[in-house]
Rosetta silent file (secondary structure, phi, psi, omega in degrees, C-alpha in Angstrom):
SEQUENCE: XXXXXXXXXXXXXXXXXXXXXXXXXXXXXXXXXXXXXXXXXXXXXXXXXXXXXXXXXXXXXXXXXXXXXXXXXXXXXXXXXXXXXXXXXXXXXXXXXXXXXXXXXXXXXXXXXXXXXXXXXXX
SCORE:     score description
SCORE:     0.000 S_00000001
   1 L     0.000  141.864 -172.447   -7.019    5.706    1.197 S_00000001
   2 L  -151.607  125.600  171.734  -10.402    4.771    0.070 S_00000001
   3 E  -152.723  120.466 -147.774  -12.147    1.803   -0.489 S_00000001
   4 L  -112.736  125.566 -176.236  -15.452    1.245   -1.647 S_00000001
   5 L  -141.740  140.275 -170.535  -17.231   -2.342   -1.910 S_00000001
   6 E  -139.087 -175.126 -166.311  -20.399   -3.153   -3.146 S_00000001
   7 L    69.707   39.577  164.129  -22.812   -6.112   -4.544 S_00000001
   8 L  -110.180  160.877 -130.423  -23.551   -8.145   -1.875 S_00000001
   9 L  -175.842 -131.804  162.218  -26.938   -8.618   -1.525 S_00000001
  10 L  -134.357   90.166  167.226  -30.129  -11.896   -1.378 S_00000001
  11 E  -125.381 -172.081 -159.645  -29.098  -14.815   -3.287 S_00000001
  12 E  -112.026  150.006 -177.387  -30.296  -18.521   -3.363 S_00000001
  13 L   -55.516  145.926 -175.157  -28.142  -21.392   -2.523 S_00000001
  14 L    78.565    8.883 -169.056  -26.384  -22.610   -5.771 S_00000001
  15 L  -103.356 -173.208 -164.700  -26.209  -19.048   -6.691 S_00000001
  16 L  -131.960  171.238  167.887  -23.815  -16.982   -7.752 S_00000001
  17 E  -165.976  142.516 -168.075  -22.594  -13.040   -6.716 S_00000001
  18 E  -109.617  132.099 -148.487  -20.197  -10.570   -7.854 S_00000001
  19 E  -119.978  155.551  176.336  -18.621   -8.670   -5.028 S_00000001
  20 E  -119.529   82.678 -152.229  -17.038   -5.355   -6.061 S_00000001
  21 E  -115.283  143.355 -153.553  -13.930   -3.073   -3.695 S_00000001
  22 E  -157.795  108.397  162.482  -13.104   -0.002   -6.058 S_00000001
  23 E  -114.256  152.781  162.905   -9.562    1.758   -4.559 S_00000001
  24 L   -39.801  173.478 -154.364   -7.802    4.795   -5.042 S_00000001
  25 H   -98.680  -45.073 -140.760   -5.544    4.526   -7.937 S_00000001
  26 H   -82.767  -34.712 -178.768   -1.884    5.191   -5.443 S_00000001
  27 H   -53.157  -67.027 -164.727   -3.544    2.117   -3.057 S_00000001
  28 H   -31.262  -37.293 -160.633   -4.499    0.135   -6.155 S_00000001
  29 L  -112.885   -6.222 -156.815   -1.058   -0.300   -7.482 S_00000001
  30 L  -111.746  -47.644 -172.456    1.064    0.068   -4.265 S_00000001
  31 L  -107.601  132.847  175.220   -0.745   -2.265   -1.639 S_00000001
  32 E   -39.689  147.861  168.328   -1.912   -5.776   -1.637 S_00000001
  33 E  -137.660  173.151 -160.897   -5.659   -6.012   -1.539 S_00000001
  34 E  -167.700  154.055 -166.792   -7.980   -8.548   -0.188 S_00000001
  35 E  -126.063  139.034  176.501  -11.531   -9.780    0.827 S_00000001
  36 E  -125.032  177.676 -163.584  -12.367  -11.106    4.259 S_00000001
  37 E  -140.596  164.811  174.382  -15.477  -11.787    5.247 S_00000001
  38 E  -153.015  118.684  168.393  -16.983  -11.423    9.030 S_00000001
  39 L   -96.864  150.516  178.413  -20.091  -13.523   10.463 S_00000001
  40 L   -34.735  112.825  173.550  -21.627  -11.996   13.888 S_00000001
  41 L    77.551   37.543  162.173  -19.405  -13.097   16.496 S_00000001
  42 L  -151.161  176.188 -169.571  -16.988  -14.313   15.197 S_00000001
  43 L   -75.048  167.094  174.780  -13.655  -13.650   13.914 S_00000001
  44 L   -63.470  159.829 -171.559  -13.132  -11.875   10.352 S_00000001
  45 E  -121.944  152.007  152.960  -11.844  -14.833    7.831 S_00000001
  46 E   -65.008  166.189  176.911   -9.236  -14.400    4.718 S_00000001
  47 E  -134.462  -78.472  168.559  -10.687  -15.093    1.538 S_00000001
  48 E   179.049  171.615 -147.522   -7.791  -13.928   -1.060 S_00000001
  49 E  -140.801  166.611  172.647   -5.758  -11.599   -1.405 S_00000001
  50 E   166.659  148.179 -179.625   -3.822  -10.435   -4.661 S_00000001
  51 E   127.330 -173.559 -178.366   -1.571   -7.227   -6.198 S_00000001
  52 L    22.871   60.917  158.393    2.047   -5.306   -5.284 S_00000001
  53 L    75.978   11.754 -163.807    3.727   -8.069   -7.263 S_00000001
  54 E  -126.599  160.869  176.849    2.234  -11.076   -5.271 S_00000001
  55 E   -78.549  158.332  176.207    0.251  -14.016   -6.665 S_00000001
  56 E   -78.821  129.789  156.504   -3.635  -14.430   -5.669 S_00000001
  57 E  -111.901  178.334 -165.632   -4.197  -16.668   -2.864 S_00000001
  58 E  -129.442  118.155 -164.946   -6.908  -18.565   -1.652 S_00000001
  59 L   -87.242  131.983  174.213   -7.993  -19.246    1.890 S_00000001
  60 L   -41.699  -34.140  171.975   -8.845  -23.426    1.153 S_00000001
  61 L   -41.071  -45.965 -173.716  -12.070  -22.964    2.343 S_00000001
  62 L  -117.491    8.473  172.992  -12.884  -21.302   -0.513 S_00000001
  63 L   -27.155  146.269  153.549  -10.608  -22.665   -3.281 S_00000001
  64 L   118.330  -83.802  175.372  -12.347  -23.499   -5.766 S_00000001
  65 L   -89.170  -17.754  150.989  -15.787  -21.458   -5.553 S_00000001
  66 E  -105.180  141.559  163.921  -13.945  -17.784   -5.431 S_00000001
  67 E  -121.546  137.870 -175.893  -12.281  -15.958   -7.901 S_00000001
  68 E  -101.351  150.543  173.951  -10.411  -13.098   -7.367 S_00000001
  69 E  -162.732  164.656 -158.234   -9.521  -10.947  -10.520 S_00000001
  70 E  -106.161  127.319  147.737   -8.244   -7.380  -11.407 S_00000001
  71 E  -107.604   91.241 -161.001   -9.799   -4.399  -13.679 S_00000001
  72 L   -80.347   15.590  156.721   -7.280   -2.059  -13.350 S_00000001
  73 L   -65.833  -52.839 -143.216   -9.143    0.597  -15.906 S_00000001
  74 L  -103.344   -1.327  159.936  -11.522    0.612  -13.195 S_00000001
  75 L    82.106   35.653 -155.561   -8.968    0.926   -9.753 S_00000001
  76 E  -123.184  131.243  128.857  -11.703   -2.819   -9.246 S_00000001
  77 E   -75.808  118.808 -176.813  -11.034   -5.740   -7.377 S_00000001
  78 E  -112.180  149.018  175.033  -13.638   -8.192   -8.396 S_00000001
  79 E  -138.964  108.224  174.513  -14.516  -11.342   -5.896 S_00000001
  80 E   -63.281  118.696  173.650  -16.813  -14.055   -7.756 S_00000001
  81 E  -116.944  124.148  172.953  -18.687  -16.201   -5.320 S_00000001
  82 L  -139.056  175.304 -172.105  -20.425  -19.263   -6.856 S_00000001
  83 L    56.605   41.822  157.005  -21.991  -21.993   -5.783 S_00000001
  84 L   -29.499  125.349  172.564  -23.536  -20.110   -2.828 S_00000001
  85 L  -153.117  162.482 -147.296  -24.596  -21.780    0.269 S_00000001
  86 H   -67.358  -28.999 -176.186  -25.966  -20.327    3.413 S_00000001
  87 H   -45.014  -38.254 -173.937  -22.681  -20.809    5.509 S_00000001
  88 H   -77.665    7.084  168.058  -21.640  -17.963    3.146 S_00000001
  89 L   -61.082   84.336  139.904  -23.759  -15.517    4.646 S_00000001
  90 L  -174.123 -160.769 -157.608  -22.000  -12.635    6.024 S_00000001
  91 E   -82.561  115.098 -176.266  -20.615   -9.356    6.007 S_00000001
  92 E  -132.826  141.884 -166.523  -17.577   -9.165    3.551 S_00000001
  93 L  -121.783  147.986  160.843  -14.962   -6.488    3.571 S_00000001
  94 E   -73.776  139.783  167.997  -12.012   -5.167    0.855 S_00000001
  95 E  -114.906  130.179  162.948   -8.844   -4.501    2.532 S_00000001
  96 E  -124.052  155.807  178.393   -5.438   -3.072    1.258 S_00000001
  97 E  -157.438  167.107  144.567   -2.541   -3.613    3.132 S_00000001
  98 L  -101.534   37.297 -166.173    1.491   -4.266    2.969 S_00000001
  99 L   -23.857  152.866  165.638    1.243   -7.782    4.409 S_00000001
 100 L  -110.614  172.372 -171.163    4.558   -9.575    5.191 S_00000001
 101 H   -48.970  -55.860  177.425    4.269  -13.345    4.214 S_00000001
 102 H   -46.274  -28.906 -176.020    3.252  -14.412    7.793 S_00000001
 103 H  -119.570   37.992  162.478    0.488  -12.074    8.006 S_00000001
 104 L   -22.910  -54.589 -173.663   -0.750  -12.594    4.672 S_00000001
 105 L  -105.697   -4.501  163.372   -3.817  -13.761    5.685 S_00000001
 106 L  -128.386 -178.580 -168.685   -4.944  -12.271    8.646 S_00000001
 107 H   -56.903  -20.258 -167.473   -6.328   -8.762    9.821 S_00000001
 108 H   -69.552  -14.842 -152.456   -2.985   -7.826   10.984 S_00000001
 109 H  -124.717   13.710  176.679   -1.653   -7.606    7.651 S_00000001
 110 L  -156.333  138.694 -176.987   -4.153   -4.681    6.263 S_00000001
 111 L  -106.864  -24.341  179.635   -4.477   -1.338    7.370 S_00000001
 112 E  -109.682  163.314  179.684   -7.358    0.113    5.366 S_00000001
 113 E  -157.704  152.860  165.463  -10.981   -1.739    5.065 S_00000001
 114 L   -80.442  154.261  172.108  -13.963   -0.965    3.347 S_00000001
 115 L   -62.859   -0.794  175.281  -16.986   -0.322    4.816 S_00000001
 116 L    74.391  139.275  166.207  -18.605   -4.068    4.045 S_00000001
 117 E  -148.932  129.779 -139.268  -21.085   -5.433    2.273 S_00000001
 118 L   -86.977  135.200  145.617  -23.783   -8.119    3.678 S_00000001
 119 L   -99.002  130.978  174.820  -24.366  -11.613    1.368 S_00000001
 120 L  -135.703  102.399  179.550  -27.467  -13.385    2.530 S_00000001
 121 E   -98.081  144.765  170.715  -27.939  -17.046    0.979 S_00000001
 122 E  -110.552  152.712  173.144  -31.170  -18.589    1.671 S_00000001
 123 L   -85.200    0.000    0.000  -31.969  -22.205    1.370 S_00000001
């Protein structure tokens, strides 16, 4: 299983960034996938999640200002961050998993991760 996520980056508060996790094609179609996020010392957060038949959720936090959406020419989970503000600075990782409803949403509930990719909003 392989999963590769890029475009995080330096943006400015009010800004916007397009986060990218690129999976193997039998993960792509077979496992839920999902973006968490992690700031230093603390725990990793849900984001959303979406795939194997399930609807996209949304952690509330971020209703609203992410969208999650599929290119499935490209094996791509895309995760649209707008409206940037510095709180949204950290380290955010693609996941696949087989979640069961309960662990939808936490780490528990994905077995593969990406290697991360650091967002840095400045004021």
């Amino acid at each position: 299983v392989q999963l590769q996520a890029s475009g995080g980056g330096l943006a400015q508060a009010g800004g916007s960034l397009s986060l990218s996790c690129v999976a193997s094609g039998a993960t792509y179609y077979s496992h839920t996938l999902a973006w968490f996020r992690q700031v230093p010392g603390k725990e990793r957060e849900f984001l959303a999640s979406t795939g194997n038949s399930r609807p996209t959720i949304y952690a509330d936090s971020v209703k609203g200002r992410f969208t999650l959406s599929k290119t499935n020419a490209k094996n791509t989970v895309l995760l649209q961050v707008n409206n940037l503000t510095p709180e949204d600075t950290a380290v955010y990782y693609c996941a696949a998993g087989r979640p069961i409803m309960s662990t939808m949403r936490t780490v528990d509930g994905y077995l593969y991760w990406g290697q991360g990719t650091l967002v840095t909003v400045s004021s």
